[in-house]
N, C-alpha and C positions, 0 to 999 in steps of 0.2 A: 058141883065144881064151880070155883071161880073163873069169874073172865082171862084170868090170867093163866087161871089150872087151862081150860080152853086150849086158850096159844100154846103152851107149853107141851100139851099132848099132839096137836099137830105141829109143833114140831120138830117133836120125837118121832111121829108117824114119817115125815117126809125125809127126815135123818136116813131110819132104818131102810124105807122103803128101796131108797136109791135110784127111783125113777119115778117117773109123775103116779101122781092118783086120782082117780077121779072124786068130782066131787060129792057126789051121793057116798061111794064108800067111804068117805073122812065124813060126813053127816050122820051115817049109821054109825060108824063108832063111836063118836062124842054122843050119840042119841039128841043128836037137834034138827034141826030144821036147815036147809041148803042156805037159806036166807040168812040165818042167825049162823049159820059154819061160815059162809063166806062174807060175812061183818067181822068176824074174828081173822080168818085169812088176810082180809083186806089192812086190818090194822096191825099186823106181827109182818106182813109186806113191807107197810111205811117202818115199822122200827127196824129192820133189816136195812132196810136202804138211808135212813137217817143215821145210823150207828157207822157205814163205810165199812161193812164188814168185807173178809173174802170171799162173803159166801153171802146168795140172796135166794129167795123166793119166786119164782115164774110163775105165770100160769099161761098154760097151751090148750087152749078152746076150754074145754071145762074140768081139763084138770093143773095140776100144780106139782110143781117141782123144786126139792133144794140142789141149787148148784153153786159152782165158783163162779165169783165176777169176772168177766171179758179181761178185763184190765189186766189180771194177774195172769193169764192163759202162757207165755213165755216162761214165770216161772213155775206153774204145773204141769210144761212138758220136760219140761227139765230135770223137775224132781223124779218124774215118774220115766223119765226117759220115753216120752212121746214123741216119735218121726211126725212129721210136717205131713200132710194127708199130702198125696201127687194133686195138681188142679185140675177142675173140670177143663176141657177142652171148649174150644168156641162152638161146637154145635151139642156139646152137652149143655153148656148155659142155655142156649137156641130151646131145647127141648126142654127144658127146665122154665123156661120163661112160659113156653106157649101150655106145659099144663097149669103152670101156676094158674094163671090167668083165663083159664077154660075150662078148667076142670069141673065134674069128671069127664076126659075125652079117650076116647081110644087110641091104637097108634096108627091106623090110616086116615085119623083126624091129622096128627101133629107132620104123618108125612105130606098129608095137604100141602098142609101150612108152609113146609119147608123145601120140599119135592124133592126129599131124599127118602131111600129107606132109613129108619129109626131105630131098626132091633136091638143092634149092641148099644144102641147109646141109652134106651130103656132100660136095657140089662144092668147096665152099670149103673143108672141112677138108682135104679131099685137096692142092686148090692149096696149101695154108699146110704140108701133107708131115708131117700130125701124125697121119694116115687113109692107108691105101691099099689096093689090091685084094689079096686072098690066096686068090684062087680062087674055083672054084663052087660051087654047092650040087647035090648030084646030085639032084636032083628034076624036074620037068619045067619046061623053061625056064632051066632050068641059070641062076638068078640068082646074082648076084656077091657073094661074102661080101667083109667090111673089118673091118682089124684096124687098132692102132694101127703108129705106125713106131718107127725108131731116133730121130729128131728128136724125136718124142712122150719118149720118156727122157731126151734131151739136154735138152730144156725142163723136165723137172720133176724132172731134177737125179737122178736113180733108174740102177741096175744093168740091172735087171729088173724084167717086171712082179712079178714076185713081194713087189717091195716097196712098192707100192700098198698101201694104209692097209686096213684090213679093212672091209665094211659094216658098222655098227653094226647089230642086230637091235633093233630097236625097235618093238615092235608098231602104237606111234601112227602111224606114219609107212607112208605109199604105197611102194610100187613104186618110184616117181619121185624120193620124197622120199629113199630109200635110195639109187639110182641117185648121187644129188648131193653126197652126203658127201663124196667126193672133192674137190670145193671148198671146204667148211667151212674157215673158217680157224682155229676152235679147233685146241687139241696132238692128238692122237693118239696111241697105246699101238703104234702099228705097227710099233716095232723102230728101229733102224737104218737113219736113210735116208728115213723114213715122215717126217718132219716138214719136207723140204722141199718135200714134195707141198704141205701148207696152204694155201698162198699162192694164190690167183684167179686163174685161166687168164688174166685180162687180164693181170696183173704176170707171170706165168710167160714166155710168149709174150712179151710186149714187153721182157723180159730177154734172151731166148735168142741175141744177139749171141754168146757165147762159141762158140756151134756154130759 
């Protein structure tokens, strides 16, 4: 196949698939190399995004996904009749910050952290698929660590974690109050990618129609 046969089969693969793929399985189909798949990826990414289309390319740690653009999210819940997601509450953001940024922890970690019990608010982050389980803790009792998901990066628009905005060190500021930066909505120095995190887990979440 051509460079362009290439592009064009993945992205038919990620059309059909309807949620991300990793990237060894789009390397074993084409029969290439991860290297030589995602040089292809990477340049049918920039034509997606150079064209303004409604529809673009992600990638979520090492896999990829086609979806709609941010921008248009008001009129595909409209077409589809999409209800507005209810907003996390201020200690589900709380809890959402402190595994971001921890993870993988467990929940007598995060109620450390916060010095409440945490159960229903794990519960719910799990249900909303922005949380989920990533094993044990080898200690006795073997309790359950939680880290964030791929829908957690589909929502706040990010690669990896790695591009989570940095904690500011500010002496004035708690445990807690560092924990929460993540939702500030002032700019951020985070790089690339770091200033669509900003935006308030309620607007984030009640956007993420495009997943």
């Amino acid at each position: 196949m051509t460079e362009k046969e290439y592009r064009s089969s993945i992205e038919a693969i990620l059309f059909s698939a309807g949620d991300s793929v990793d990237l060894t399985r789009l390397a074993q189909s084409l029969e290439l190399s991860e290297d030589a798949t995602k040089i292809q990826l990477d340049i049918l990414m920039k034509e997606y995004a150079e064209a303004e289309r409604g529809i673009t390319i992600i990638r979520l740690n090492n896999s990829y996904q086609m979806v709609s653009v941010k921008q248009f999210a008001p009129q595909v819940r409209k077409a589809m009749d999409l209800r507005r997601n209810i907003p996390l509450s201020q200690a589900a953001m709380e809890v959402l910050a402190v595994i971001a940024y921890n993870q993988p922890v467990t929940k007598s970690f995060v109620e450390q952290v916060r010095g409440v019990d945490c159960s229903g608010v794990i519960g719910s982050l799990t249900t909303k698929d922005l949380i989920e389980e990533k094993g044990r803790l080898e200690l006795p009792g073997r309790p359950l660590l939680y880290g964030t998901t791929e829908n957690f990066l589909r929502c706040f628009s990010i690669s990896s974690l790695d591009e989570l905005p940095p904690i500011p060190k500010d002496e004035d500021k708690g445990e807690r109050g560092q924990q929460m930066s993540i939702f500030d909505n002032e700019e951020n120095d985070g790089g690339e990618g770091s200033g669509t995190v900003t935006a308030t887990v309620e607007e984030i979440v009640a956007e993420a129609v495009e997943g």
